[in-house]
C-alpha positions in Angstrom: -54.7 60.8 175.9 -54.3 59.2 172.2 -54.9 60.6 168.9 -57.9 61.6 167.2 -59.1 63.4 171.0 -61.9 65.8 169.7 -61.8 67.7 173.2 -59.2 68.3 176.0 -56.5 70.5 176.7 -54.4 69.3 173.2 -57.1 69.8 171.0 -56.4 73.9 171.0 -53.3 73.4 170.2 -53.2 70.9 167.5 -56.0 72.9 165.5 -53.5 75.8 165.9 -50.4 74.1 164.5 -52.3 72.3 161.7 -53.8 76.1 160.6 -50.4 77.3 161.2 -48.5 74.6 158.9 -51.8 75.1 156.2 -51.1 79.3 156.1 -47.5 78.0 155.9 -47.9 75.8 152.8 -50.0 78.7 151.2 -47.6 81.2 151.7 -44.3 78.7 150.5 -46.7 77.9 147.3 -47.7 81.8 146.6 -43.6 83.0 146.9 -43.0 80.1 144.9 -45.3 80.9 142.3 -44.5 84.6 142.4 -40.2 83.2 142.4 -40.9 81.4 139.0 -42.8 84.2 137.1 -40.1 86.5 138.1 -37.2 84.5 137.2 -38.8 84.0 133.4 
């Protein structure tokens, strides 16, 4: 029950959040982006 488990019933969920918080971060960066060539 530590970190770094490659198996159990934790391992789901953590490859869920960390794609979650990756489509996040591409989605904050591509409004951003889209923000600052409006706003010029």
């Amino acid at each position: 029950m530590g970190m770094g488990g490659a198996g159990g019933p934790g391992a789901e969920r953590r490859r869920r959040l960390v794609a979650a918080v990756v489509v996040l971060a591409l989605v904050l960066a591509a409004g951003a982006t889209v923000l600052s060539l409006v706003l010029q």
